[in-house]
C-alpha positions in Angstrom: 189.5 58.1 72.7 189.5 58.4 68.9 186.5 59.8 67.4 185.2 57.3 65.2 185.9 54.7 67.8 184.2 56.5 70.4 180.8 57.0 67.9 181.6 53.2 67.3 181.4 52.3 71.1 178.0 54.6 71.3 176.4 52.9 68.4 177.6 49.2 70.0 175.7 49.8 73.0 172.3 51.7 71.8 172.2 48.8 69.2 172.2 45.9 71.7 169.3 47.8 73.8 167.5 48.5 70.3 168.1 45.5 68.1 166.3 42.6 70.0 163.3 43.7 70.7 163.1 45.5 66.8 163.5 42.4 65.5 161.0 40.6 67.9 158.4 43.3 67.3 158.7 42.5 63.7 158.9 39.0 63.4 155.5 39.1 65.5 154.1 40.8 62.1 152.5 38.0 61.1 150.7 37.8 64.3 149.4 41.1 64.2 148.4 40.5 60.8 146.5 37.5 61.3 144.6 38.8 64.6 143.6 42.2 63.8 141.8 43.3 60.3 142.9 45.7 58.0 140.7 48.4 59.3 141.7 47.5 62.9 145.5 47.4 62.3 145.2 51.0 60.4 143.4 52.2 63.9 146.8 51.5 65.9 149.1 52.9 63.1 146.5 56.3 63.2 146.5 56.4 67.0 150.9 56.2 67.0 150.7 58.2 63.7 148.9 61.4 65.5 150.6 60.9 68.5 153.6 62.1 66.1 151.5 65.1 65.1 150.5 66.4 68.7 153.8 65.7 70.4 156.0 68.2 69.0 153.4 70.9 69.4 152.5 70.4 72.4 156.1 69.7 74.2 157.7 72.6 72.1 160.4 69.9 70.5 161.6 70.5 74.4 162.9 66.8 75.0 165.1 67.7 72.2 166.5 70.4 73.8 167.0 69.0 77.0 169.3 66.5 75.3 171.3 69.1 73.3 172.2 71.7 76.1 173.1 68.9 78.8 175.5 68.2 76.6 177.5 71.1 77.1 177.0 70.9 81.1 177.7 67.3 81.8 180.7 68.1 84.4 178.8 71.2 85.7 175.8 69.7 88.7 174.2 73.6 88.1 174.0 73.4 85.1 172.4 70.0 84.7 170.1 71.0 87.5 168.9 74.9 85.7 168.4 73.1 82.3 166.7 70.1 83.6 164.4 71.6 86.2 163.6 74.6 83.6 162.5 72.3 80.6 160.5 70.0 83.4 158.1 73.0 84.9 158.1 74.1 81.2 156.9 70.8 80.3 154.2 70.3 83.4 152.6 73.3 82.5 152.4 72.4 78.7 150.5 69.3 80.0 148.2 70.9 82.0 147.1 73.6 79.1 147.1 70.7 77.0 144.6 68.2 79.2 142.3 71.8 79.4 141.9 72.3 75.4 141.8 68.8 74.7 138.8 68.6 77.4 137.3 71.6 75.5 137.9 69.9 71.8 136.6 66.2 72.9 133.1 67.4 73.2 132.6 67.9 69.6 134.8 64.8 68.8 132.7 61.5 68.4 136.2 59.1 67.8 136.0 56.1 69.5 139.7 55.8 70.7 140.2 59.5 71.0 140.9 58.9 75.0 144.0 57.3 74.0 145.4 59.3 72.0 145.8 61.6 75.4 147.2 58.9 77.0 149.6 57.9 75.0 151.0 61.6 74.3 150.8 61.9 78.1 152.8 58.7 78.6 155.0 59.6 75.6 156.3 63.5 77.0 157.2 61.5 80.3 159.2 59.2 78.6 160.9 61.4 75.9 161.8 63.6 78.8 163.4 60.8 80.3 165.2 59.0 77.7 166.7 62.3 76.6 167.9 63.3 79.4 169.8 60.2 80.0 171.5 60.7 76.8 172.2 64.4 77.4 174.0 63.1 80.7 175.9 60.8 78.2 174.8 57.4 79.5 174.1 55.5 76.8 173.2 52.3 79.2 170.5 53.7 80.6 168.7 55.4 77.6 169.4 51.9 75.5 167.9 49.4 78.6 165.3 52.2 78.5 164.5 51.6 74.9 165.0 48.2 75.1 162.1 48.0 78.3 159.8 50.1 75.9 159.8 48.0 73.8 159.6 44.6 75.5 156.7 45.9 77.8 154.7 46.8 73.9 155.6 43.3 72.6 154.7 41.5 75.9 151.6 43.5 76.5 150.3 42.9 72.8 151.1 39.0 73.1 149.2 39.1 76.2 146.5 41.6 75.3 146.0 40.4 72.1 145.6 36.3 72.5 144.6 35.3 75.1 142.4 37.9 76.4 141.3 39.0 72.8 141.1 42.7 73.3 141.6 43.6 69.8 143.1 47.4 69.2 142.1 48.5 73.0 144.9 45.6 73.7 147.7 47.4 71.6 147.1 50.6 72.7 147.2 49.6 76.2 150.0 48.0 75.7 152.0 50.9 74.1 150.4 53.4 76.9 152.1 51.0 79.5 154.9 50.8 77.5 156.0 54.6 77.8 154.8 55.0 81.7 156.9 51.9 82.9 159.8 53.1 80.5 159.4 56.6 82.2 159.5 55.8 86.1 162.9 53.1 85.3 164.8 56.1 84.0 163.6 59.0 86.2 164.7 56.5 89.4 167.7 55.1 87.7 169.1 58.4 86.8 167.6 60.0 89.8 166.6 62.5 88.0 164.4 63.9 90.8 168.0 65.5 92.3 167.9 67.8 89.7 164.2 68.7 89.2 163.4 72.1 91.6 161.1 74.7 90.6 163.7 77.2 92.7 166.2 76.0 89.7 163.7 77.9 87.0 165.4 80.0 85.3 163.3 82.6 82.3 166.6 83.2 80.7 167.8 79.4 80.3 164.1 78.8 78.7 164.3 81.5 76.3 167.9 79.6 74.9 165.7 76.3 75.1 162.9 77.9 73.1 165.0 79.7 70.5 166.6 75.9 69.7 163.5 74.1 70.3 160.8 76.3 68.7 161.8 75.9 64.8 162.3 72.0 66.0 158.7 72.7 65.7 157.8 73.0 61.7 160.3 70.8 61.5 158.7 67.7 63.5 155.2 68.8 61.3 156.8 68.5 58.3 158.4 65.4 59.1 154.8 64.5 59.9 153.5 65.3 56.9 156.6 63.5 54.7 156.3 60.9 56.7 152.3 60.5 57.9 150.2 62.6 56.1 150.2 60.0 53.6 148.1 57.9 55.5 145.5 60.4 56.2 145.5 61.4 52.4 145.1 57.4 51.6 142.4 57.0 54.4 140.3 59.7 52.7 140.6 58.9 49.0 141.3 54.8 49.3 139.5 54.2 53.0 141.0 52.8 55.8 141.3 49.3 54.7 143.7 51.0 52.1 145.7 52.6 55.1 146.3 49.2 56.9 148.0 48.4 53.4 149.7 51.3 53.8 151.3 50.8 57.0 152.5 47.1 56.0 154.2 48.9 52.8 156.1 51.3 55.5 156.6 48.5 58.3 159.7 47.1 56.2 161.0 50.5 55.6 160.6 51.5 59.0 162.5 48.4 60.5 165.2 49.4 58.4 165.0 53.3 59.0 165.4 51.9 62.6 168.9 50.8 62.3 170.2 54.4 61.3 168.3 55.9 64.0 170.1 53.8 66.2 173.3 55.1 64.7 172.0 58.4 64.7 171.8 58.7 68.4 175.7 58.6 69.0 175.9 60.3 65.5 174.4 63.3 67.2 176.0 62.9 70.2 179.8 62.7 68.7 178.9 65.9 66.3 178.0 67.9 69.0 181.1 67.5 70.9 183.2 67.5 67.9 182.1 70.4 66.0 184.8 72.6 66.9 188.0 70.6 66.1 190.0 70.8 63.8 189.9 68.0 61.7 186.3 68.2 61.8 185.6 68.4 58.2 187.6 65.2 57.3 185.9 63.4 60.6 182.4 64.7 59.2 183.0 63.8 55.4 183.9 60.3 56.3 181.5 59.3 58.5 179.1 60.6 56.5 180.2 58.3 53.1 181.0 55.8 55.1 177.0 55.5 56.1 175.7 56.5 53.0 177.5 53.2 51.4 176.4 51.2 54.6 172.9 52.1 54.3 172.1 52.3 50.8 173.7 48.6 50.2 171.7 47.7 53.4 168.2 49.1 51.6 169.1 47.6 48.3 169.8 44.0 50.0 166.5 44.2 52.0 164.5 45.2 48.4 166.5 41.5 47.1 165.8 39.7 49.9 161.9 41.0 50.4 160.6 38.2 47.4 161.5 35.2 49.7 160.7 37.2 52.7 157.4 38.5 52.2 155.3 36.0 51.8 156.1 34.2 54.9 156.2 37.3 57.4 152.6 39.3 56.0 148.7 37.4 55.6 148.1 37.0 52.4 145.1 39.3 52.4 147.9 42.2 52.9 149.2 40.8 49.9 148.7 44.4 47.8 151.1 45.9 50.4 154.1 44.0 47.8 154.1 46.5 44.8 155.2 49.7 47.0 158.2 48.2 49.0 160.7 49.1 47.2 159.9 52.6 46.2 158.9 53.4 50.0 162.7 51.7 50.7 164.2 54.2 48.2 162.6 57.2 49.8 163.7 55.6 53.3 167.5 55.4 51.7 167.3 59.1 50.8 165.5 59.7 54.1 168.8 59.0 55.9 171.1 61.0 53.3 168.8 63.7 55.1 169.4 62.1 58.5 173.4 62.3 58.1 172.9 66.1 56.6 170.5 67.3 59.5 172.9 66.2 62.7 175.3 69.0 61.2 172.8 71.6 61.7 171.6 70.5 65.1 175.4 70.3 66.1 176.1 73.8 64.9 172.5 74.9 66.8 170.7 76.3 63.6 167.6 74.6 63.5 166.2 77.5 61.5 167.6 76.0 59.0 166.1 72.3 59.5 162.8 73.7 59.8 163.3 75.8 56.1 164.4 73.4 54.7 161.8 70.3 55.9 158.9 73.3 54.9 160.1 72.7 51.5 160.0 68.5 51.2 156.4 69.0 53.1 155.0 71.2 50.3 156.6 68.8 47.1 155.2 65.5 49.4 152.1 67.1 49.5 151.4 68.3 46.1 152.9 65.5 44.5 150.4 62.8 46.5 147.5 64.6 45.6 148.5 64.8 42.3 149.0 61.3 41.8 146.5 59.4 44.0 143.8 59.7 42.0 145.8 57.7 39.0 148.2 55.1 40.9 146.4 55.0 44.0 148.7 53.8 46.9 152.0 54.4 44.8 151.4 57.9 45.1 152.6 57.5 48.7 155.6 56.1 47.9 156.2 57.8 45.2 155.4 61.6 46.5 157.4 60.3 50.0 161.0 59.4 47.7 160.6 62.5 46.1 160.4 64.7 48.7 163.1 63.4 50.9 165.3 63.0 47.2 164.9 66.8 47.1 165.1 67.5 50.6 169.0 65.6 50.5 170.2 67.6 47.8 169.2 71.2 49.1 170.6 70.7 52.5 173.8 69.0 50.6 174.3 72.3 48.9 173.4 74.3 51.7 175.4 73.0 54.1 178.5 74.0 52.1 178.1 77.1 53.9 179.2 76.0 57.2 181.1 72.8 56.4 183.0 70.9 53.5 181.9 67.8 53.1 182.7 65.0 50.1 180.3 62.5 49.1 181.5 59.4 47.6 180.3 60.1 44.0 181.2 56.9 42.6 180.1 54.4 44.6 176.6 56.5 45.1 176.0 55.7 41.1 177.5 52.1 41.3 174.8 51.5 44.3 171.8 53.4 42.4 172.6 50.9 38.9 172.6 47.9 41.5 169.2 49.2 43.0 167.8 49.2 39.5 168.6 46.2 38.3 167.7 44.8 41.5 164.0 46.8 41.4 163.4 44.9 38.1 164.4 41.7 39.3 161.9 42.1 41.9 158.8 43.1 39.6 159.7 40.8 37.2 158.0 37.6 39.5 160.8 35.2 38.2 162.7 33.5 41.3 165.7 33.0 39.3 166.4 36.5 38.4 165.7 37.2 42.2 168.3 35.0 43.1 171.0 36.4 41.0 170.1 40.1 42.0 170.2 38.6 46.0 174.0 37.3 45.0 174.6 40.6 43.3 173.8 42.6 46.0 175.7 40.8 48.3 179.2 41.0 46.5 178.7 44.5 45.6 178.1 45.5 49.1 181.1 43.5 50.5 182.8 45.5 47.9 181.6 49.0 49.0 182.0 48.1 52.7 185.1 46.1 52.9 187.2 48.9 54.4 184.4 49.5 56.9 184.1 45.7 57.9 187.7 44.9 58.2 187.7 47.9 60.8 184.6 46.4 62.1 186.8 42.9 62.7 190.0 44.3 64.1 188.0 46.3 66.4 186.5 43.4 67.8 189.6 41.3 67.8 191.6 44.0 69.4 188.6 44.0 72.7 188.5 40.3 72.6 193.0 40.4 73.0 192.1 42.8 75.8 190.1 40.7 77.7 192.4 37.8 77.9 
């Protein structure tokens, strides 16, 4: 199958097990907003936010792994069955070490919900496991019904928990909790995984190779952490936590949209990996890789034009505060996937040495920068600090990866895109629903322009399956 049609089917079928529930869990926004309080709703986003902190640490970026070397074993059963029952002891024991410090640590720990937050890492490590190894074995089915059941189970759960039996934040984190263990027991039957777990299958030598992958996966997760969450613990101690549920309204827009390239770069991953050593690997690369950037950054900038007719109906008023920093968070999310597109490179080529340098960097500017500004713009200095540090991020790995791989960017269109961005940022601050309009219709025919090659391929793709089927 042709390369970009085979990363075109991959992306097809992780987006119809992502898509619906996404958009569900974020058109019930207004729900969450009305039920819980600002200092409840930035509970949750804490709990999920250090669940993002522990996880990497404690699993050793593992689940990655698993993913990334079953790749190269999916016709050999040995294979599948040493990786895959190596990572699994590797993980139990990481679990049991981590329930026995985090006994320890709780006794000098007076946080209401801090019970949780074990659970839901607990729940999480299960599921990661599985969902990655469903992916490493290259079934894309599985790991998107698996995503898609995660997520139904969250939104059903918080309907449930949250109106008619009124349990506040105990009834989203249950719900979330439930969410990973039910998502975790469909894929280890469904891929019968339990064929290939045996602690006979160990193997010291196949978890050194995990480790030295995994391990600088490490930093890297942290400093991902602390680009893209240490913001709300800087906001939560200067501003308070009223300030943090603000905070994560301001990144719930971004977020949804980050979601769609995550989506993509699933199969991204996936097709890199196996395609790394061709020969036309550098043209395949460069043009996938322009091809997104124009996607994504006309899909930010139409989401910053569309956000003044949007907002108000989809957030409570009394988030209202959360409007200012939408754009500026959505700029850092645009740059945030230049990143993204950059970073599969390096996990195809297996030097996440260099991912972890180069994420240590962004950390440091994100940091510095917030705690320069917070004290005179307040809850822009998240935004601001976060754009930054993934702006600077994008263009070091750019350069660096020239090393290994040559890649072209589409110069022109990346400045055509940034003026329409502009323009379109002023419109928005401006308050006048005319100017709005126009910027809407501007970024519209602009981005039809950009991705016109990209859609009519979209079209005949989709007219050549439905010919097929008749």
């Amino acid at each position: 199958m042709d390369k970009n049609k085979e990363l075109a089917k991959n992306t097809a079928i992780i987006t119809v097990g992502k898509i619906c529930t996404q958009f569900m869990s974020f058109f019930l926004m207004p729900l969450y907003t009305a039920v819980l309080t600002t200092e409840e709703y930035g509970v949750v986003d804490l709990i999920v936010t250090y669940t993002s902190l522990f996880l990497p640490v404690l699993l050793f970026q593992v689940d990655h792994a698993v993913f990334r070397f079953l790749i190269d074993v999916r016709k050999d059963e040995s294979g599948k069955k040493r990786i895959i029952s190596t990572c699994m002891v590797f993980a139990a024991f990481q679990i049991v070490v981590s329930v026995v410090l985090f006994g320890i640590i709780q006794m000098f720990v007076t946080a209401d919900y801090k019970w949780f937050l074990l659970y839901n890492i607990l729940a999480s490590i299960f599921a990661n496991m599985m969902l990655q190894i469903s992916r490493g074995f290259g079934d894309n089915v599985t790991y998107a019904f698996g995503s898609f059941l995660s997520a139904a189970v969250q939104i059903l759960g918080n309907l449930i928990f949250l109106v008619p039996l009124h349990m506040g934040v105990y009834g989203m984190l249950y719900a979330t909790i439930l969410s990973h263990i039910i998502t975790a027991i469909f894929v280890f039957f469904k891929e019968r995984v339990y064929r290939y777990v045996s602690p006979k299958k160990f193997s010291k030598s196949t978890l050194k190779e995990v480790l030295q992958y995994s391990v600088p996966l490490i930093p890297n997760a942290l400093c991902w952490w602390v680009l893209n969450a240490s913001d709300r613990t800087i906001v939560m101690a200067f501003l308070g936590t009223a300030a943090n549920g603000l905070l994560s309204i301001g990144h719930k827009f971004s977020s949804v949209y980050i979601t769609f390239y995550n989506i993509f770069n699933l199969s991204w991953t996936e097709s890199a990996a196996l395609h790394m050593n061709d020969s036309d690997r550098d043209t395949f690369f460069s043009g996938v890789i322009s091809n997104m950037i124009k996607l994504f950054m006309s899909a930010g900038i139409g989401i910053v034009a569309c956000l003044p007719f949007v907002f108000p109906l989809m957030v409570n008023e009394k988030f209202s505060d959360a409007y200012g920093i939408l754009p500026i968070f959505l700029l850092g999310s645009m740059l945030n996937i230049v990143v993204g597109l950059l970073s599969v490179v390096y996990v195809a080529l297996k030097k996440t040495k260099e991912i972890a340098k180069t994420s240590i960097y962004s950390a440091i500017i994100n940091i510095v920068i917030h705690l320069a500004l917070i004290k005179f713009i307040g809850l822009y200095a998240a935004a601001v600090s976060t754009s930054v540090a993934f702006g600077a991020m994008a263009v070091y790995r750019y350069f660096d990866l020239k090393k290994y791989i040559k890649l072209t960017f589409p110069k022109k269109w990346i400045l055509i895109l940034a003026g329409v961005f502009c323009v379109t940022c002023a419109c928005y601050y401006s308050g006048n629903m005319w100017l709005q309009a126009a910027a809407l219709v501007l970024v519209a025919v602009v981005a039809f322009i950009a991705n016109k090659g990209l859609i009519t391929d979209g079209f005949e793709m989709i007219k050549n399956k439905l010919v097929k089927k008749k």
